[in-house]
Structures are given as C-alpha cells and as structure tokens.
C-alpha positions in Angstrom: -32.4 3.0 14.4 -29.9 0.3 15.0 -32.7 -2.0 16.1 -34.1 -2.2 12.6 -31.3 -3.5 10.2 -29.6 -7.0 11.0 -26.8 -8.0 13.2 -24.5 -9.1 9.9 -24.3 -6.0 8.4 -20.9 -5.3 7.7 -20.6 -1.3 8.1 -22.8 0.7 9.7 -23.9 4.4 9.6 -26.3 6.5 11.5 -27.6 10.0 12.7 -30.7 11.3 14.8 -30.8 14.5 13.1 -30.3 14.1 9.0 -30.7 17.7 8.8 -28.5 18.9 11.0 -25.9 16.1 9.9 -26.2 18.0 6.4 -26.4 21.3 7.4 -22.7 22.1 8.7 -21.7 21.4 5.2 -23.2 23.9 3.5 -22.3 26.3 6.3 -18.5 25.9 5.5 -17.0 28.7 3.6 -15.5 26.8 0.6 -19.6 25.8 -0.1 -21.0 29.5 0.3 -18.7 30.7 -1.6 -19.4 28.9 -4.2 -22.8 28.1 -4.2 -25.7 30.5 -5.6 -28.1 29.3 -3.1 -28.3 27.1 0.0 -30.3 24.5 0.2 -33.1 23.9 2.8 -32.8 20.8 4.6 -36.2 22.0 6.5 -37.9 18.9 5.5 -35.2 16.8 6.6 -35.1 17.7 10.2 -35.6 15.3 12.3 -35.1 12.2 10.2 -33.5 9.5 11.8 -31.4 7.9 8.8 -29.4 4.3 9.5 -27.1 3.0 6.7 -26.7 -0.5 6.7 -23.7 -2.4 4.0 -25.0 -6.0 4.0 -22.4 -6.9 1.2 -20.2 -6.1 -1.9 -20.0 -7.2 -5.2 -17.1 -6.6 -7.7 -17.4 -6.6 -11.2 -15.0 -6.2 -14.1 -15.5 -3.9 -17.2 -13.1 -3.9 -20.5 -12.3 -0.3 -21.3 -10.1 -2.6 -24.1 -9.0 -5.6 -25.7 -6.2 -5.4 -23.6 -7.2 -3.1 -20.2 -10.3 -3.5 -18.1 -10.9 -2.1 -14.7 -12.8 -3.4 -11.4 -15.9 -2.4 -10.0 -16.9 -2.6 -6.6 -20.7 -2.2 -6.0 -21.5 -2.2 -2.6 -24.8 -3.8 -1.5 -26.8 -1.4 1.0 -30.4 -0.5 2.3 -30.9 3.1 4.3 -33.5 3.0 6.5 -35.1 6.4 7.5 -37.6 7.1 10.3 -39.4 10.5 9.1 -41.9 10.7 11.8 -44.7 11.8 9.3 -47.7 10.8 8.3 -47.4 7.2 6.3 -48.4 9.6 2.6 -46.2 12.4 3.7 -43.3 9.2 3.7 -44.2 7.8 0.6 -45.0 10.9 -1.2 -41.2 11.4 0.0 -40.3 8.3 -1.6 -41.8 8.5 -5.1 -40.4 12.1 -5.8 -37.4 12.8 -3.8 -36.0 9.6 -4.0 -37.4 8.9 -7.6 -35.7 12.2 -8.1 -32.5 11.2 -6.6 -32.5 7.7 -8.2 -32.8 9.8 -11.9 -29.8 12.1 -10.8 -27.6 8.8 -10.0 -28.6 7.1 -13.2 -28.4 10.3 -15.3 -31.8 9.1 -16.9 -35.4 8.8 -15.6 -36.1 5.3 -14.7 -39.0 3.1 -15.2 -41.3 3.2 -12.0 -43.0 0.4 -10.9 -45.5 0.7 -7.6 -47.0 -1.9 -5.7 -48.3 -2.9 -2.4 -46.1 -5.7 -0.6 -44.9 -6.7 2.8 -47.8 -4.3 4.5 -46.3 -1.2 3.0 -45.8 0.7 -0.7 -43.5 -0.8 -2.6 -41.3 0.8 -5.7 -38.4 -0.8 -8.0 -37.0 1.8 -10.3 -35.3 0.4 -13.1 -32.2 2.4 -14.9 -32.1 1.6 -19.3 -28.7 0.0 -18.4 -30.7 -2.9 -16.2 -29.8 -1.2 -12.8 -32.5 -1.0 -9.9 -33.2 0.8 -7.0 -36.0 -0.5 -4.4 -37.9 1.1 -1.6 -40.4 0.3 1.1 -43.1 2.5 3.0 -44.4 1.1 6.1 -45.9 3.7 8.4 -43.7 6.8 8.8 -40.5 4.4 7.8 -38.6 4.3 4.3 -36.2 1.9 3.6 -34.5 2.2 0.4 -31.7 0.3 -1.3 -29.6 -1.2 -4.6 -30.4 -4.8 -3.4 -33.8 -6.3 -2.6 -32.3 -8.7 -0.5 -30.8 -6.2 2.2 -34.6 -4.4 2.9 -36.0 -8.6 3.4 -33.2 -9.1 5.9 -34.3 -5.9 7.8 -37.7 -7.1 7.7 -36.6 -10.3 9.2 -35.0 -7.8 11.7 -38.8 -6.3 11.8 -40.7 -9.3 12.5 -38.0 -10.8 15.0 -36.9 -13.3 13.0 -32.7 -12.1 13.1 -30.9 -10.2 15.6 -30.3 -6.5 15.2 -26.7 -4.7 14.8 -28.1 -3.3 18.4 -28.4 -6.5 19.8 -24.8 -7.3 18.9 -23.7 -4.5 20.6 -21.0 -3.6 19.3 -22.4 -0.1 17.9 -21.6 2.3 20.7 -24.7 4.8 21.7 -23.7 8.2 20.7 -22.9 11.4 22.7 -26.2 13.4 21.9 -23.7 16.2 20.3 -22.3 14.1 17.9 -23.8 14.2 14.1 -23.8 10.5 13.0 -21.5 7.6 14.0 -20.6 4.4 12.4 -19.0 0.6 12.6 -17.2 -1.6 10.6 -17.4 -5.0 11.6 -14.7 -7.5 11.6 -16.3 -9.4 8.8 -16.5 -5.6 7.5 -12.7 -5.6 7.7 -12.3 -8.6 5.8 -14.2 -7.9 2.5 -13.0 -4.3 2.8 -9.5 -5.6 2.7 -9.9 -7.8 -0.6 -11.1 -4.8 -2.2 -8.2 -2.8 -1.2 -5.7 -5.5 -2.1 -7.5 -5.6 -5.7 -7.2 -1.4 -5.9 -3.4 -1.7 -4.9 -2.5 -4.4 -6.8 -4.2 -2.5 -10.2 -2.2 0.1 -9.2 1.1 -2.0 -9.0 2.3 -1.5 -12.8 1.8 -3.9 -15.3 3.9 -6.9 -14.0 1.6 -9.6 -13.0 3.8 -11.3 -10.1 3.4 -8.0 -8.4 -0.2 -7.6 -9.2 -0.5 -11.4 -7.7 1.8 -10.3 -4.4 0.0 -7.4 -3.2 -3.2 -9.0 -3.9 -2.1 -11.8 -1.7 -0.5 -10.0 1.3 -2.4 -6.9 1.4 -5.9 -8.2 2.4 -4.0 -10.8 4.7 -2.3 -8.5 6.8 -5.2 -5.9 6.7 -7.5 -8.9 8.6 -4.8 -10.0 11.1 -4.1 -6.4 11.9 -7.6 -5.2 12.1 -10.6 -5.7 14.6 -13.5 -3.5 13.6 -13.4 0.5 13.3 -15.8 2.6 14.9 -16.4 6.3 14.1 -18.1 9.7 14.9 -18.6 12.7 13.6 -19.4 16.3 15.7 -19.1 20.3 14.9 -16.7 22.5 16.2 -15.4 25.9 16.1 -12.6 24.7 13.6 -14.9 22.6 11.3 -16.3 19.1 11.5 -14.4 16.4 13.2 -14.5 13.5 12.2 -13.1 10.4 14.7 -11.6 6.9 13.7 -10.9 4.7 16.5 -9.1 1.4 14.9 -9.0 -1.8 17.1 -5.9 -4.0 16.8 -5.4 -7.3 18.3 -3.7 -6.6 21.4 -0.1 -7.9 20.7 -0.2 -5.5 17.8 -1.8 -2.4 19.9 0.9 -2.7 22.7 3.9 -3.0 20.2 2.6 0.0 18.2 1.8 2.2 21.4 5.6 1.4 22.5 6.9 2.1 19.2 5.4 4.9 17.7 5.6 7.5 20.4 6.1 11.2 19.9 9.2 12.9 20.1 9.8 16.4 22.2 8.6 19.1 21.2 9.4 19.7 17.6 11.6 22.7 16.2 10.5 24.3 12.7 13.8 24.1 10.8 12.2 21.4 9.0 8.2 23.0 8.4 10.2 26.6 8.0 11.6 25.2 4.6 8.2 24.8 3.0 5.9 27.1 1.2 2.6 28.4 1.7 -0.9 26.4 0.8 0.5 23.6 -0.3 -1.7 20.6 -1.3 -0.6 18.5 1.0 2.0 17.7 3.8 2.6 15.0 6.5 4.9 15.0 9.7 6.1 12.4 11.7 7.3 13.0 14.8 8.7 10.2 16.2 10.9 10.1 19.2 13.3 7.3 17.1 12.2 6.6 13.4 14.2 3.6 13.4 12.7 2.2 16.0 8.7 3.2 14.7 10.2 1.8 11.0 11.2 -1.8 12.2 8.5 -2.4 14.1 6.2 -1.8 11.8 7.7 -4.0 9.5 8.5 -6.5 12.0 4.3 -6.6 13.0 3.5 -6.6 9.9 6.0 -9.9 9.2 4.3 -11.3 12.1 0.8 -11.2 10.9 1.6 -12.6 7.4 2.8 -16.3 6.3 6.6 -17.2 6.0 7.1 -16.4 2.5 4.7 -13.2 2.6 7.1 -12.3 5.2 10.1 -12.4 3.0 8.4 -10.2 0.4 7.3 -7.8 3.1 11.1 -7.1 3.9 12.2 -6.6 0.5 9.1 -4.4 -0.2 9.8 -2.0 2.8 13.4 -1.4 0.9 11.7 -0.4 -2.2 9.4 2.1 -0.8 12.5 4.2 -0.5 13.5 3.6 -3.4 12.1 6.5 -5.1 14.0 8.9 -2.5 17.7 8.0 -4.0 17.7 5.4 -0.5 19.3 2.2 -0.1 19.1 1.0 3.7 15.6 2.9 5.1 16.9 2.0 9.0 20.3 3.6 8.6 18.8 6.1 6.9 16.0 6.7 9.5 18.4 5.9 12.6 21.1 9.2 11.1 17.7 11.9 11.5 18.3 13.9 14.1 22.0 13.1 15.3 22.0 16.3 16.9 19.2 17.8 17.6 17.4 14.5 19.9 14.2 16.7 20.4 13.6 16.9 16.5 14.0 13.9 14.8 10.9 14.3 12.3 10.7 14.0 8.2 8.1 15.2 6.5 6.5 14.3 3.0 5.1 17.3 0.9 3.5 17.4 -2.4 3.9 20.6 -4.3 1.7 20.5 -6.7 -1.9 18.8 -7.0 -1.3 17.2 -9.9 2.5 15.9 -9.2 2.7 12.0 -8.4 6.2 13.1 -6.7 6.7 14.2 -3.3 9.9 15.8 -1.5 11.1 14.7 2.0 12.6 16.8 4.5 13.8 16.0 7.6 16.4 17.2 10.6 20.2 16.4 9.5 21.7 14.8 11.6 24.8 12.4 11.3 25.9 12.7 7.8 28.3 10.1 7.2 25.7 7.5 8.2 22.9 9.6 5.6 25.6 9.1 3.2 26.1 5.7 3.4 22.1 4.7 3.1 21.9 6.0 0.2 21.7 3.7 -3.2 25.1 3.2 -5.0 24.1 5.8 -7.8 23.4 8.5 -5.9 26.8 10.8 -6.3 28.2 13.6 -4.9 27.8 16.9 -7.1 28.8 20.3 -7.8 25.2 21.2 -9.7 23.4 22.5 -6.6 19.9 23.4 -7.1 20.5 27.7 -7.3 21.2 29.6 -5.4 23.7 27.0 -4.8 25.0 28.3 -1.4 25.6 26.2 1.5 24.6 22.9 -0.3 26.3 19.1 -0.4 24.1 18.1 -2.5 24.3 14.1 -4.4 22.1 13.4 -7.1 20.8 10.1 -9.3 22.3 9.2 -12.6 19.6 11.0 -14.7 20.4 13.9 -12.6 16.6 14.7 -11.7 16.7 13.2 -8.1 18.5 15.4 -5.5 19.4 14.8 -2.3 20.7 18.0 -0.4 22.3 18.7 3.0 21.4 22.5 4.1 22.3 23.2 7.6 19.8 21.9 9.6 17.8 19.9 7.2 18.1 17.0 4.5 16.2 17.4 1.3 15.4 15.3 -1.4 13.4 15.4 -4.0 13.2 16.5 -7.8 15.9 19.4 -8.7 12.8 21.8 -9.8 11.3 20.6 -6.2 14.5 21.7 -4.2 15.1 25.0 -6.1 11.2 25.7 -4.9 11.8 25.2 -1.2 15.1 26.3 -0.7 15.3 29.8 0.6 16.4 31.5 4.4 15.1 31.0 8.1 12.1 32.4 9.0 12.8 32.0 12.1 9.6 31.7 14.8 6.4 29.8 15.1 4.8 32.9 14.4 6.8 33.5 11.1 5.7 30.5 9.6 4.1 31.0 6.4 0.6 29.8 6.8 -1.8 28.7 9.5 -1.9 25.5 8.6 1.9 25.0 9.1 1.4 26.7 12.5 -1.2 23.7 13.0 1.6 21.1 11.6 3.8 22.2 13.7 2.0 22.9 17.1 0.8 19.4 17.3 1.6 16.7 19.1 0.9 13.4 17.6 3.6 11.2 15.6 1.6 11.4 12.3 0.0 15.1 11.3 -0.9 15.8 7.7 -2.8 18.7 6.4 -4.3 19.1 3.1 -6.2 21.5 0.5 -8.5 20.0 -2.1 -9.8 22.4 -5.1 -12.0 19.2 -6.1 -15.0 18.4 -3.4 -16.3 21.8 -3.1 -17.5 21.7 -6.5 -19.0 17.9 -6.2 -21.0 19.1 -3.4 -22.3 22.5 -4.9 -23.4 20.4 -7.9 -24.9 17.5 -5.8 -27.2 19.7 -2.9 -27.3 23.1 -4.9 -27.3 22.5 -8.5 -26.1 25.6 -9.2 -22.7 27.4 -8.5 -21.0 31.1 -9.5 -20.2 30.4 -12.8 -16.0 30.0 -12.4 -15.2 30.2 -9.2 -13.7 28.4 -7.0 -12.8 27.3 -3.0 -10.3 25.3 -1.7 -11.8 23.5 1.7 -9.1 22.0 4.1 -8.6 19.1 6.1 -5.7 18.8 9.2 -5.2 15.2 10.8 -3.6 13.6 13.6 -2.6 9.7 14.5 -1.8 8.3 17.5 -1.5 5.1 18.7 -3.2 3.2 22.2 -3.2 0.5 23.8 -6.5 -0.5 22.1 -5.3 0.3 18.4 -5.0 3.6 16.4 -6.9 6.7 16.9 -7.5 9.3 14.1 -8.7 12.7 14.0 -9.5 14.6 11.3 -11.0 18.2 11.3 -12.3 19.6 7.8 -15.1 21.9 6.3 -16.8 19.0 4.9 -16.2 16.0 7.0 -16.7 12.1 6.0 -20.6 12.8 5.4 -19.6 15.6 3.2 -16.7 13.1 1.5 -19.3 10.8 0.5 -21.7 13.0 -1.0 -19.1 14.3 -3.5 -17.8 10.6 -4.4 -22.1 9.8 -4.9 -21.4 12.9 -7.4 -18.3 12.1 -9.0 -19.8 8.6 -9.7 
C-alpha cells in the first residue's frame, strides 16, 4: 500500500488486514459490555487501508467578540485495496462511505458522480460548504477531505512522484502486527506549530506568554525530534501500541545517560494511594536531579539564547503549583535514605480535578525544607487523623505539604486526608492490579490510566446502539524508556491508538 501515496506525505498509516485491525476493539470488555450488538467487520476482511496526511490547515472560529478558538483540519486521502470486483468497490463507495460521510457531517450531503481519471468519481458536499471526494479505479478506493492529496497519489500511480515506499523510511511490518505508521520529519515540524498554538491557548490570558510558548515550543519540538514510527499488535493483556521516537544523536546519548532507572522500587510510595484511580505516573529514576537538569539543560541546547533564558525560568514555575521553590534541591533530597527508591509519583484523584498530588520517598528533610517557596509554613492543622505528620502548608491554607515516615506528600488538604491511611505492607497487598503493574515495572516513566469516556465514543461510532445507562471503564498502562536512538513507548490498552481515533472521529 505504501507504493501508492507520495513520498511527501507527512504521517503515514497502514494495515493488511482492516478487519482484523478493527476487530480487537470490539472484543475488549469495556465495548461488550456496553454495546447491544457487535458489529460485523465481514466485509472488511482483507482490505488493505493506507492513510496518507499530505498537509494541515488551521483555521480560527469566534465563539465571541472577545474569544475564538483554533481549528486544525488536517488534509488526508485513505487509500483502500478491497480486492473485489471494480462495482462491488464503488457500490462500497457510494453507500458506506456516503454513509459515513452523512454521519461526520450530521446531514446528508449533496452527491455528485462522475467519470474522471479512468475511474468513478464522487464529491459530496456538506450544507456548511465542506466536501469529501473519492475515486474508484478497479478494486481501489481512494477517499479524502482534499482533492489535491487523491491527484498527488495518482501522480504516485502513473510514476510521475516517488512513493512513501521509495523513501524508505516506512519500515515493513512483522506479519503479526495490526497497522503501523510514520511521521516524517517534515511531519514533526507542522505537528509541532500546532502543538505550540494548543499550549499556548492554553497558557491563560496573558499574551506575552501565549507569544513565548508559541515561540519555543514548536522550536525545541523540531530540534528534538527526527521522525516517529509506530506499530500496533494484540496480546493477552490488550492491544499494544509502540512509539519509537528518533532524537538527534547528541540528544539520544544524553537522555539514555540521564534518565536511567533506579533499583528496584519499594511500595511505600504506590502503598499510599487508593484503588482505581483515573490516573497515576511513576518515575523511577536512579537520581531525579540528575534526569531534571539535563532535561532542562537539552532542552536549553536546542533553543536560541534568549528562549534559553525563558526555558530556565519556566522549569521553576512548573513546580510552582506543588508549594516548591528550587525543583533540583527539591528533587536531589528524594530518597536520602532509601538509594534504591528514589521515585515520585503524580496521581489525579478525581476525573474531573485539574489538581494532582505528588508523592515521593522522604528522604533528607532539612534540604526538602529548604526548596520549598517562602510561604509554605510550618503547621499544627494536619490533615486528620493528624498522627505522625510535619506537615507545612500555603498561605490560603489549601496546599499541603506533609512528611509521613517514609513518604512526602503534597497536594490539596481534601487530597491528603484521602490518601493518608496505614501500610499495607506487600506487593501482593496492594490495592489494585494496576498498582501491582505500576509498581512491578521497570522503566523510569510508568503511568496507568482509566477513562469512563472512549467506550461510549466507540459504541456510538461502530454500534449505534448501547445498554441504555451503562457504563465501562477501559484502561491503559504505559512505559518510557530512553535509547541510544531516542525514546521508546509502550502502551497496552483495550482500545489502542486505532481505537483512540475512532472515538475522537466521534467526539468531533
């Protein structure tokens, strides 16, 4: 399939099997239980489906006179190899993609047919102005948002352009895995830009800020990042899904030096937190200090003087929130004496909470003390039960920083009163499987994760039709590490990247 869209394309996805790509998804329990029926990807089996992003386009809407938000659109054809009969594909064209097309627009579209460039040709055409194309030739379907992208693949067609295969930087595919995918370098660029823009909206309303981020985010993104291939297999445990980042080789060594796992963990730290919670991430570095300054220090390196300056300053304030003044003296008093446990973790304990508490090994005190910010004060108000705590708290007294024999915890005084409680004890006392995972693991970065929202996306997207109320939480767990060649990510969930999409393509 890679042979048939062009060589510029700036990400890339593909599968062999579009059935069987699909079908793990509604296998998962969270789906099942919530969908009346499964749907029959019959038809689909055997479809060879390639994915091609030629290009984005952002856009800006006014929700007000005074607020508008951005819009990225990005510019795509999919190109799908049915191996049928040339009316069986466009038969396949004109209803279940017309069909598909009306469930994206939320209105049936004007249908225009013609015959062009050997093959059927159809535009559908949404009330708001918004069109959708697709080509027949043969047993092949290409369909897209932008005219332009299904040309450049018949350039590809007719030999007039190289192909994504010809650049060779798509790796073939273990015949196990479900569908793989690139992002180019050039990929990486326009990515980044976006991402600046969605940070800096997200910034707050001061404009130097907004400016800043925008500036420095996309800049360090493309002098940090090669290209990023993935893949995407079934397991016993769910669908994994792989992310192998390239980084410039300076950065790769430095990173791989740097961020390296401590010993094997103790729970003291995961032991503290309840069950099912939405999220959680542990890092498990052998000297946070160490991992801290040099990313900052890389990412110094791969910016401009002045950005440079503003990095610095903006690694302090991230800790800000946490009651913490100087992050390295903060980070190099973890651990003091326990060596083979120097981790913190980050938990949210509700879905819906924009605040997170941090927990990590206590270590040497007087130098915790000392990082924090000048309004943090020693208290008698401990969090109840009260026993065993030093505990220093902000000026509004909302933010809490408490020492509790082994561990240091800060966060929100309701946040504390939920997590403090006695040793469990044990990996096998630990109060959920997924903390057993969290803790078992070996990487520097694990987080694991529930989400109450995707299941319902994807019932509503491949089965229409769910059990009136209910509900299923699907899970994700994922690991870092960090190479010689860049990062490496794993992450195992009952829905997978595939599965991810299809619920945005709903949301939307």
């Amino acid at each position: 399939m890679r042979t048939l869209v062009p060589a510029e394309t700036l990400v890339y996805l593909e599968t062999n099997d579009l059935a069987a790509a699909l079908q793990p998804i509604v296998d998962a329990k969270p789906f099942k239980e919530v969908a009346k029926t499964k749907p029959d990807f019959s038809a689909l089996k055997g479809v060879q489906l390639a994915v091609a992003v030629t290009g984005f386009e952002t856009s800006e809407e006014k929700l007000t006179d005074e607020h508008s938000v951005g819009r990225v659109q990005p510019h795509f054809v999919a190109v799908a190899d049915t191996h049928a009969f040339n009316y069986q594909a466009v038969a396949f064209a004109e209803k279940k993609l017309g069909g598909f097309v009306a469930d994206i627009y939320d209105s049936e579209p004007k249908l225009e047919r013609s015959d062009k460039h050997g093959g059927k040709y159809f535009i559908w055409t949404a009330k708001d102005g918004r069109k959708a194309y697709a080509l027949v030739i043969d047993s092949i379907i290409y369909f897209g948002n932008d005219e332009s992208a299904i040309d450049k693949c018949l350039a590809v067609k007719r030999g007039e352009s190289d192909s994504v295969a010809k650049a060779g930087k798509v790796k073939s595919a273990d015949p196990a895995t479900l569908a793989s995918g690139y992002v180019s370098t050039d990929g990486v660029a326009q990515i980044a830009n976006i991402v600046g823009l969605k940070f800096a909206s997200e910034a707050g309303e001061d404009s130097e800020v907004q400016s800043a981020i925008a500036g420095i985010l996309p800049q360090l993104i493309r002098n940090s990042v090669t290209d990023v291939a993935w893949t995407s297999t079934k397991t016993e445990q769910g669908i994994e899904d792989k992310y192998q980042v390239g980084m410039p080789s300076e950065i790769a060594n430095v990173l791989s030096e740097t961020m390296v796992p401590g010993d094997r963990i103790q729970n003291t730290v995961i032991e503290q937190l309840p069950a099912d919670l939405p999220s959680v991430s542990l890092y498990n570095f052998k000297d946070p200090r160490v991992a801290w300054r040099s990313t900052v220090l890389v990412a110094q390196q791969k910016t401009d003087s002045l950005a440079g300056k503003m990095i610095e300053e903006f690694s302090k304030i991230l800790f800000d929130p946490y009651g913490i003044r100087n992050p390295e003296l903060f980070l190099g008093s973890l651990g003091y004496k326990h060596q083979s446990s120097r981790i913190i973790l980050t938990a949210k304990l509700a879905a819906d909470s924009e605040e997170s508490v941090v927990v990590g090994v206590r270590g040497d005190d007087q130098a915790t003390i000392k990082s924090l910010s000048p309004d943090m004060k020693q208290t008698t108000k401990a969090p109840p039960p009260g026993d065993g705590l030093n505990v220093w708290t902000a000026e509004d007294g909302d933010l809490q920083l408490a020492l509790d024999d082994d561990a240091i915890k800060i966060g929100s005084r309701d946040d504390l009163i939920k997590i403090h409680g006695s040793r469990l004890g044990g990996l096998e006392n630990l109060r959920s499987d997924a903390l057993r995972k969290l803790a078992t693991s070996n990487a520097p970065i694990t987080t694991i994760g529930r989400d109450s929202t995707t299941t319902l996306s994807l019932v509503d997207m491949l089965a229409r039709e769910g059990h009136g109320e209910t509900q299923s939480v699907s899970t994700y767990f994922t690991e870092t590490r960090f190479t010689k060649s860049g990062m490496e990510r794993k992450t195992t969930s009952d829905f997978g990247l595939i599965g991810a999409i299809i619920a945005q393509l709903a949301q939307d």
